[in-house]
C-alpha positions in Angstrom: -128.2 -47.1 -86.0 -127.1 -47.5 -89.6 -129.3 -49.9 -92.0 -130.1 -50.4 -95.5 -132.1 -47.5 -95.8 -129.3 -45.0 -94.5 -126.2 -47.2 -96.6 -128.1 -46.5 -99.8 -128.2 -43.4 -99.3 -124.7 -43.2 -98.7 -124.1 -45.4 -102.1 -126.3 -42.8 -103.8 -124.6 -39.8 -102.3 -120.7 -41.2 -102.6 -120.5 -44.3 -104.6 -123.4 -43.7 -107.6 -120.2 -44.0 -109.9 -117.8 -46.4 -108.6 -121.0 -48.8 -107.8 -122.3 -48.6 -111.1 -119.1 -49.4 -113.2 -118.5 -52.8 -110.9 -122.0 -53.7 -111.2 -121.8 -53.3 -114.8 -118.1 -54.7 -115.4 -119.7 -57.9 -112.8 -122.4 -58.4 -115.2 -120.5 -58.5 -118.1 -118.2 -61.4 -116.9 -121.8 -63.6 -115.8 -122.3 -63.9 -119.4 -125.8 -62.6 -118.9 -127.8 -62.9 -121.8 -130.0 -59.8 -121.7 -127.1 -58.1 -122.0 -126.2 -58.7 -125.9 -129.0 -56.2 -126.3 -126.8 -53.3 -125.0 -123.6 -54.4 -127.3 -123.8 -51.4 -129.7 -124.8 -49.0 -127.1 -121.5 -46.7 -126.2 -120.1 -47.3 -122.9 -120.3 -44.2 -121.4 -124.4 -43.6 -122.4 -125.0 -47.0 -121.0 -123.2 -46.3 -117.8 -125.6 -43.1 -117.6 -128.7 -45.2 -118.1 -127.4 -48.1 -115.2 -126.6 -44.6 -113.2 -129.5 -42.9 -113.7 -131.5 -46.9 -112.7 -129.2 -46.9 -109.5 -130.2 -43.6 -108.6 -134.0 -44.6 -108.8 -132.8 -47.8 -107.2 -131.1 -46.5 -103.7 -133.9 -44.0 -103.8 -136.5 -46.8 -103.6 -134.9 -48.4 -100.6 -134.9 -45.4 -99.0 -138.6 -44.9 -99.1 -139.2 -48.8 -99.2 -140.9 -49.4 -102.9 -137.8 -51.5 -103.3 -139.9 -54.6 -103.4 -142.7 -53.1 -105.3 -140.7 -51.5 -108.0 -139.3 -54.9 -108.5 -142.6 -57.0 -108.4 -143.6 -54.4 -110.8 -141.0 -54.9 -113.2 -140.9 -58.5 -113.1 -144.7 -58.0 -114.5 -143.8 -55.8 -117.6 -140.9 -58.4 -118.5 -143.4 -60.8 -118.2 -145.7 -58.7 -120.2 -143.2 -57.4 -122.9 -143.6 -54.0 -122.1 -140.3 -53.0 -120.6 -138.5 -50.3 -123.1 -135.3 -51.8 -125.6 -136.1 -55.4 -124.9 -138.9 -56.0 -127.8 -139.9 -59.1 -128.5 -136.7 -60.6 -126.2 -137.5 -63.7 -125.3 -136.4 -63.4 -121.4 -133.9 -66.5 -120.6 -134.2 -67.1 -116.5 -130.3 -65.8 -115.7 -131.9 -62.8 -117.1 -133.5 -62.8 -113.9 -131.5 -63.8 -111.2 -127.7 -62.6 -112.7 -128.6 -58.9 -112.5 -129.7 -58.6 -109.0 -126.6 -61.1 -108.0 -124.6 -58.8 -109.0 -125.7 -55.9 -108.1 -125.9 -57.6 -104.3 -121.9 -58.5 -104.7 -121.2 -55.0 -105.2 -123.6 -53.4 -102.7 -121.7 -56.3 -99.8 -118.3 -54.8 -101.4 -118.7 -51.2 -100.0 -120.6 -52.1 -96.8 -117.0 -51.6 -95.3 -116.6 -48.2 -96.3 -119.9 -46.7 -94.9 -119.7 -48.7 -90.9 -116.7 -50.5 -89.1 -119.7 -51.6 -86.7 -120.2 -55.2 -86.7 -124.0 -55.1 -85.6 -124.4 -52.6 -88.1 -122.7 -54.4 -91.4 -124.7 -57.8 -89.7 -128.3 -55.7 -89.9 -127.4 -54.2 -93.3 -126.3 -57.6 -94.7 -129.6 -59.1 -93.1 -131.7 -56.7 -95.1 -130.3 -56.9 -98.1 -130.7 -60.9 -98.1 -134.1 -60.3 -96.9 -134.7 -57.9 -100.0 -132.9 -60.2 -102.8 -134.5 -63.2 -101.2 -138.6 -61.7 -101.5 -137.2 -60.5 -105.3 -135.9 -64.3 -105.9 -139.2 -65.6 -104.7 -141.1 -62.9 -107.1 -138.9 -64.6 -110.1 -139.6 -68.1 -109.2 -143.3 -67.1 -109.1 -143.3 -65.3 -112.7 -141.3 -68.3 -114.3 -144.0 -70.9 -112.9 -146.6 -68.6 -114.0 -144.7 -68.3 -117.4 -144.7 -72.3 -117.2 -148.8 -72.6 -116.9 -149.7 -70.0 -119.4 -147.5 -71.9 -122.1 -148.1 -75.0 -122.0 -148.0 -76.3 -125.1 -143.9 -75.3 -124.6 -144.0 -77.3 -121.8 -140.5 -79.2 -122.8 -138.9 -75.5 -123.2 -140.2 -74.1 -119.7 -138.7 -76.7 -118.0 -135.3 -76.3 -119.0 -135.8 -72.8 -118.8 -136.7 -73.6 -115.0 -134.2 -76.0 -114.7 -131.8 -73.4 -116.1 -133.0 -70.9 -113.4 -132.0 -73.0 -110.3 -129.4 -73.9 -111.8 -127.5 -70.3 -112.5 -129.0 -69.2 -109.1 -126.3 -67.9 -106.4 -128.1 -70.3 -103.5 -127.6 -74.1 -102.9 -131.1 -75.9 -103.4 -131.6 -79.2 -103.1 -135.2 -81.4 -103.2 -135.2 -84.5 -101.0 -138.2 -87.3 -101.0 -140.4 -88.2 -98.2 -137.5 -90.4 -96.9 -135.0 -87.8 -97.3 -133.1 -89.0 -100.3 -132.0 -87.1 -102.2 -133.8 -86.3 -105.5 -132.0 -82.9 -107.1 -129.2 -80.6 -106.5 -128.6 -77.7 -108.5 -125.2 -77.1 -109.7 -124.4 -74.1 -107.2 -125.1 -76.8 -104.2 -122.1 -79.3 -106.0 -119.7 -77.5 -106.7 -119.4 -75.4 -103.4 -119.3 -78.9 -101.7 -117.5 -80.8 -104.0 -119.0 -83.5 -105.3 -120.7 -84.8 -108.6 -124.0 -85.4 -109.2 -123.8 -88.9 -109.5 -122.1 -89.0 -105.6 -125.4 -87.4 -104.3 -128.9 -88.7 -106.1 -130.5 -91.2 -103.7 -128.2 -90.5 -100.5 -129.6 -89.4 -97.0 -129.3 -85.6 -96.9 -128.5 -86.1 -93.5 -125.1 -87.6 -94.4 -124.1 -84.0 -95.7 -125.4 -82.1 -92.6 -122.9 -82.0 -90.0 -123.8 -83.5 -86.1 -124.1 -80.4 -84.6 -127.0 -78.9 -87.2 -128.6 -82.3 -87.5 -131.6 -81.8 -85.0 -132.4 -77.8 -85.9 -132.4 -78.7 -89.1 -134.8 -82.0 -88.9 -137.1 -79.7 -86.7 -137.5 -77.4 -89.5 -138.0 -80.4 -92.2 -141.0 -81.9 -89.7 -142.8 -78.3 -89.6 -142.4 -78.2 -93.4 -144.0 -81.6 -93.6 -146.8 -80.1 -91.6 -147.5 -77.7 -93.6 -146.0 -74.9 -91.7 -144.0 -71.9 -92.8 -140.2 -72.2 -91.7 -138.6 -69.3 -90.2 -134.5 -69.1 -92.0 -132.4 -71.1 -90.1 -128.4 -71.3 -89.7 -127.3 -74.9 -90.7 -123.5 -76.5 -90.8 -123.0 -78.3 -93.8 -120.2 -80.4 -94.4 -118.0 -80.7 -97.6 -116.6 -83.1 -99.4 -113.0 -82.2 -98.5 -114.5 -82.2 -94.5 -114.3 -78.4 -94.4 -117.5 -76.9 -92.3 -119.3 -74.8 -94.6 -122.1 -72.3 -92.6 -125.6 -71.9 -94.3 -128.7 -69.9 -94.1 -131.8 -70.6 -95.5 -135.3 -72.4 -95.3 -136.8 -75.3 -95.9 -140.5 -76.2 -97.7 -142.5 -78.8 -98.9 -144.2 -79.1 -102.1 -148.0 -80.6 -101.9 -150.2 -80.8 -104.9 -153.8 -81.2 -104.0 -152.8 -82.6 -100.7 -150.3 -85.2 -101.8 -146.8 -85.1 -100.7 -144.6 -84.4 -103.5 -140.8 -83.6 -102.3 -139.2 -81.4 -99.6 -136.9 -78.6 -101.0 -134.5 -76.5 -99.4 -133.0 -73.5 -100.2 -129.4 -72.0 -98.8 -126.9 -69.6 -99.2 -123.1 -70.2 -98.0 -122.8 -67.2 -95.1 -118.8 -69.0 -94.1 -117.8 -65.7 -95.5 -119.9 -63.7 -93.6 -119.4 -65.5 -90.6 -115.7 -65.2 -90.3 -116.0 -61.8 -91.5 -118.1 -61.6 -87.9 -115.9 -63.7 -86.1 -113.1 -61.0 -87.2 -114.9 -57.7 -86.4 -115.2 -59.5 -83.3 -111.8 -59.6 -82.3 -111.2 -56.1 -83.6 -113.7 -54.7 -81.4 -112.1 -56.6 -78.5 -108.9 -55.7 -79.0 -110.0 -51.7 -79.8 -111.8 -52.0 -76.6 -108.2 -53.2 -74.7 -106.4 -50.3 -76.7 -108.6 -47.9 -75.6 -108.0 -49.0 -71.7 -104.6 -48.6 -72.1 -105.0 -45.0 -73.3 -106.8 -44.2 -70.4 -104.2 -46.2 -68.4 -101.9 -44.0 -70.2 -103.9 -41.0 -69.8 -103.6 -42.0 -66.0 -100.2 -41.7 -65.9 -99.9 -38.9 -67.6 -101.9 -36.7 -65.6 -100.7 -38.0 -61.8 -97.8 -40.2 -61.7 -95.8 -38.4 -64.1 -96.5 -34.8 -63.8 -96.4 -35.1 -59.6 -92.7 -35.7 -59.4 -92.6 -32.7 -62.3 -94.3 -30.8 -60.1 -92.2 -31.5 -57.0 -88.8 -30.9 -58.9 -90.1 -27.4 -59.9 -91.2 -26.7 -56.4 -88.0 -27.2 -54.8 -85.9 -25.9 -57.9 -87.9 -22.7 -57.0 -87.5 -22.4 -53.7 -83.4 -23.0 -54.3 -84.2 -20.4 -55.8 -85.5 -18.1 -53.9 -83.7 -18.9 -50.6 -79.9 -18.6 -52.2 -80.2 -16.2 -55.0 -78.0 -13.6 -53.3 -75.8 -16.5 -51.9 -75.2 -18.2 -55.4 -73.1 -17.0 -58.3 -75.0 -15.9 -61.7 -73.5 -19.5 -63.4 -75.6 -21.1 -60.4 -78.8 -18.7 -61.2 -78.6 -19.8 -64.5 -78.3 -23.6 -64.2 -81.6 -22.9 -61.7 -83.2 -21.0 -64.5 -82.1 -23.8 -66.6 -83.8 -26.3 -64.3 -87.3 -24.6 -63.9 -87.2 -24.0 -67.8 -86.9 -28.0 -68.4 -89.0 -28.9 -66.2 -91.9 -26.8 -67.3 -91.0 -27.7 -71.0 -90.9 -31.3 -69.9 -94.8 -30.7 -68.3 -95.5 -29.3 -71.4 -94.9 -32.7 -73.9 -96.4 -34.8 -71.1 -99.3 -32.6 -72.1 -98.8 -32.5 -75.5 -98.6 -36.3 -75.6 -102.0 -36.7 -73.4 -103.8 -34.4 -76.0 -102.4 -36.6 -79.1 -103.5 -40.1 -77.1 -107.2 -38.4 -76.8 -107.8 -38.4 -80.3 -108.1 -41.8 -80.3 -111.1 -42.0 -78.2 -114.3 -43.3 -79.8 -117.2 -40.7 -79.8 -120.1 -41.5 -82.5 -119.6 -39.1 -85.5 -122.5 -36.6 -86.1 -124.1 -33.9 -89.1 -122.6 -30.5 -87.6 -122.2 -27.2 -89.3 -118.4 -26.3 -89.9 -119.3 -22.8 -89.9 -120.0 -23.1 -86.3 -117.3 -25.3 -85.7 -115.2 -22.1 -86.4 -117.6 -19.6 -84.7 -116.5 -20.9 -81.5 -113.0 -22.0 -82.3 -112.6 -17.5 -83.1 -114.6 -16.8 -79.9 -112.3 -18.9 -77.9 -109.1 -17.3 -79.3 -110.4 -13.9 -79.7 -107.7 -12.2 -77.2 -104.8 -14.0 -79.7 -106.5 -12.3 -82.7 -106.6 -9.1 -81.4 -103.5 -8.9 -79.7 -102.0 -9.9 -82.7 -104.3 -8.3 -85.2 -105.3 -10.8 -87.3 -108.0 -10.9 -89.9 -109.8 -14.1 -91.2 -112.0 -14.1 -93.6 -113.8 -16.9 -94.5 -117.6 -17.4 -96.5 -120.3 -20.4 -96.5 -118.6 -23.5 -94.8 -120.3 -26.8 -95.1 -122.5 -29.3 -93.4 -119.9 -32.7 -92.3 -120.5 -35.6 -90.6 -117.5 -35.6 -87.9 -116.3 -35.1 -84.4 -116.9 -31.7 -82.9 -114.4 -31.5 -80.7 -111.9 -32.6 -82.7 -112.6 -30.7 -86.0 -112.6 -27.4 -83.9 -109.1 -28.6 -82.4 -108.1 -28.7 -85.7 -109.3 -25.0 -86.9 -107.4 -23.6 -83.5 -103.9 -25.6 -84.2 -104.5 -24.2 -88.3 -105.4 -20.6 -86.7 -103.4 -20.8 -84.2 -99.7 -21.3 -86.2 -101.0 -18.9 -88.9 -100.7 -16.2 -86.2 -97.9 -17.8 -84.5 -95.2 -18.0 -87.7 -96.5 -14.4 -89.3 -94.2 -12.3 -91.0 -93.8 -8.3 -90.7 -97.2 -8.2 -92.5 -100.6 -7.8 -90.9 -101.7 -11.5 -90.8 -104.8 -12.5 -93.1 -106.0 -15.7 -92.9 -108.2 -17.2 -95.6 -110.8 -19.9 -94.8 -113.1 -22.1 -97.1 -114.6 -25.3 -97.7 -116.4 -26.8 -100.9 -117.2 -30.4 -101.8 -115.7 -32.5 -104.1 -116.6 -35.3 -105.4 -117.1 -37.8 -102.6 -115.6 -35.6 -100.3 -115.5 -32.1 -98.7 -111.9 -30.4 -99.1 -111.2 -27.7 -96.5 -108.3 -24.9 -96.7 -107.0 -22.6 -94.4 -104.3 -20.2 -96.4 -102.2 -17.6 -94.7 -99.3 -14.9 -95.4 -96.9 -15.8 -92.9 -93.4 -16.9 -93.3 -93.6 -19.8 -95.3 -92.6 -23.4 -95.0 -89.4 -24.6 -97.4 -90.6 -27.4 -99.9 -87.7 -30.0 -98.3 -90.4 -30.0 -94.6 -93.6 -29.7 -96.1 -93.7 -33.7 -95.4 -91.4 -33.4 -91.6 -94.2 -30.8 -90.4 -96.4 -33.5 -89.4 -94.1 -36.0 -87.7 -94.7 -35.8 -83.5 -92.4 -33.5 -82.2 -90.6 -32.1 -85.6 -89.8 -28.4 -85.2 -88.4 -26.2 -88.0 -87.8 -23.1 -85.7 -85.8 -22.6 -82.1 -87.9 -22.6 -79.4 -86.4 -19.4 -78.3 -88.2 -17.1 -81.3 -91.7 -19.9 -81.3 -92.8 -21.1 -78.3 -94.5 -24.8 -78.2 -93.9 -29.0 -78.0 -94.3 -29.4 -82.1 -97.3 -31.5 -82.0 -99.6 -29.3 -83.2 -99.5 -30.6 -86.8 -99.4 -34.2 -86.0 -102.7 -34.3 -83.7 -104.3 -32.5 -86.5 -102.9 -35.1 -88.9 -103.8 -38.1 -86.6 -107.6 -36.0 -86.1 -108.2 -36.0 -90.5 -107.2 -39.4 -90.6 -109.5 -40.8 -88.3 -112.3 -39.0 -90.4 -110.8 -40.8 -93.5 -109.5 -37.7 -94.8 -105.9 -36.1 -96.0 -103.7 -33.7 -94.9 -100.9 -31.7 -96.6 -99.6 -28.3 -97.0 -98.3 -25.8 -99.9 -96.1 -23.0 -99.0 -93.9 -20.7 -100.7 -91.3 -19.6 -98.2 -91.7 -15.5 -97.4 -95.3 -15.2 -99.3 -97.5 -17.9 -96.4 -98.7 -21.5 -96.5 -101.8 -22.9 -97.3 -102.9 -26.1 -95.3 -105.6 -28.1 -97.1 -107.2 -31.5 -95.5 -109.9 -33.5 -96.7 -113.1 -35.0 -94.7 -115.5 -38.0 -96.1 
């Protein structure tokens, strides 16, 4: 199953340079104010430094010294020692902006790497988890900041008020009666009110019914001194919208004297809906899938059987009155057995193009082998038809088997099919690029005219009678349908009386 540890790879391996310029254009519209530092720096050398730090980053979650690499950072800003900040003084939003950031961005592309709801839910789990422990490692350096300075003790505190206040997550601190006592400005304005509505009111006016008694079962365990686990809360706005929440609640003692209850949240509506939505789509993939096989069904029996009868019986008119019928009457019964066995044919063609949709877990596989057996299956076409293909190295993709190898025979396959008067060479390779592996299969055939390079690929479309090329014309559209379910391209280039070249793409 996919988690954190395999999506940053992925971000490292495909996204390194997409994810670093919206983690640096975020940052730069939070107004952070570390960031003046960088000003003069050009923009493409800074974007190599934040690369080369995102890098070391996704590395670090791979082998899990996230959190250490953090905690140990945290220390040499508190320490001075971390290279091109100086004597900075470093302002709390220093410390919480940079990783809220960088957390947007990583939630932006979890979409791209799994359509799997419990997968994006256990990715999304860990990262909170993560940013959450690296929150808690800030709080701790700013109060540690806060005792070692006291004589700025006026300074710290706005510096600590600053902090909660420029922090992503709703906190509020409630006294022993649960009034409440503080609410930082993230907590107001995603519920709507103003400070002045809140001080001194019953926190349990803003919790709605349903989350009232989990959420005073974690305020009594806090009271008891005992470690709350996070827990989902519904909080109620101003405007009466429901607004879902995550988070935990503590209690702050000092030598053994109550001193308030705090509680720290983060809105997960988003997330929630987002849930609610993958939901459905899984439902309703599931119901298209049954129909397929339902289609699939009907494909195979109910339609082909009368198909089947027809032919019989056209056959055996055949064979009883053929010296009792007139050749017009031969040919319409040639006709006949012709259409039907044509007709069986598309039924076929259609059940093979309805199969692509069916959902079989993606896996590493070696393309060169892919093709090994794709030749070994059509070696009597090749050498009855003396082709040659030549192809070299082929990479490693993550993709159906099957399917990829259906799409090599169909490419193979129609080089051989449409060949010219020449001997038919076929030219195969693959190569990455960029983000993406970019396959092409070239031949010297007859050519495609520039006006159907776009037709080939519609179900059906033929550019030749079906008296000098045999087949349905589907070919080209399950291949089509089979790169586009691996998030990839197809097209083709052709010159007509010199061959074509397909090329298709594969994530």
């Amino acid at each position: 199953m996919k988690n954190l540890k395999t999506y940053a790879v992925f971000l490292s391996e495909n996204r390194l340079e997409t994810f670093t310029e919206e983690s640096l254009k975020l940052m730069r519209s939070m107004n952070i104010p570390m960031m003046s530092l960088f000003r003069d720096i050009p923009e493409k050398k800074l974007l190599e430094r934040l690369k080369t730090g995102n890098r070391l980053f996704f590395n670090s979650l791979r082998d899990n010294s996230a959190l250490k690499n953090a905690q140990e950072y945290l220390q040499e800003l508190q320490q001075g020692k971390v290279p091109g900040l100086g004597s900075y003084t470093i302002q709390p939003s220093d410390l919480v902006l940079p990783y809220a950031a960088q957390k947007q961005v990583m939630l932006r592309h979890i979409t791209n790497y799994t359509d799997q709801p419990d997968e994006m839910v256990q990715i999304i789990s860990e990262l909170d988890d993560f940013y959450t422990s690296v929150q808690d490692g800030a709080v701790k350096m700013l109060c540690k900041i806060q005792k070692e300075k006291e004589s700025q003790l006026r300074q710290n505190e706005d510096l600590y008020r600053d902090f909660f206040e420029n922090t992503s997550d709703l906190i509020h601190m409630l006294d022993r009666d649960e009034r409440i006592l503080f609410v930082n400005h993230k907590w107001l304005i995603t519920l709507g009110y103003t400070r002045e509505e809140v001080l001194n009111i019953p926190f349990s006016e803003f919790i709605h019914h349903d989350s009232i008694k989990a959420y005073t079962d974690a305020e009594q365990k806090a009271l008891a001194g005992q470690t709350t686990e996070f827990i989902e809360t519904g909080f109620v706005a101003k405007n009466g919208e429901l607004l879902i929440m995550e988070g935990n609640i503590s209690c702050k003692f000092s030598d053994g004297t109550f001193q308030f209850i705090r509680g720290v949240f983060r809105n997960i509506s988003n997330r929630k809906q987002m849930e609610l939505e993958l939901a459905s789509k899984t439902r309703e993939l599931i119901r298209s899938n049954s129909e397929l096989e339902q289609f699939a069904y009907v494909a195979s029996h109910d339609l082909q059987e009368p198909l089947r009868m027809v032919n019989s019986y056209v056959q055996l008119l055949a064979s009883r009155y053929k010296d009792k019928l007139d050749e017009d009457a031969n040919d319409f019964i040639n006709f006949a057995i012709d259409g039907s066995n044509r007709m069986r044919n598309l039924i076929n063609s259609l059940l093979e193009y309805s199969r692509v949709n069916r959902v079989k877990p993606f896996e590493w596989v070696n393309a060169g082998d892919i093709l090994s057996e794709v030749l070994s299956d059509m070696e009597n076409t090749i050498l009855e038809s003396g082709a040659q293909i030549h192809y070299g190295h082929l990479p490693t993709i993550y993709a159906d088997q099957v399917l990829i190898g259906q799409v090599f025979q169909n490419l193979i396959g129609n080089a051989i099919k449409f060949k010219s008067e020449r001997l038919v060479h076929i030219y195969i390779t693959g190569e990455k690029k960029g983000d993406h592996y970019l396959f092409a299969f070239r031949d010297n055939g007859i050519g495609i005219q520039k006006e159907y390079l776009d037709k080939i690929f519609v179900i059906f479309q033929r550019l030749n009678s079906m008296d000098k090329y045999k087949g349905t014309g589907i070919g080209l559209a399950i291949c089509k349908k089979i790169i586009e379910k691996h998030g990839g391209d197809i097209w083709a280039e052709s010159e007509p009386g010199k061959g074509t070249t397909f090329y298709f793409t594969l994530k």
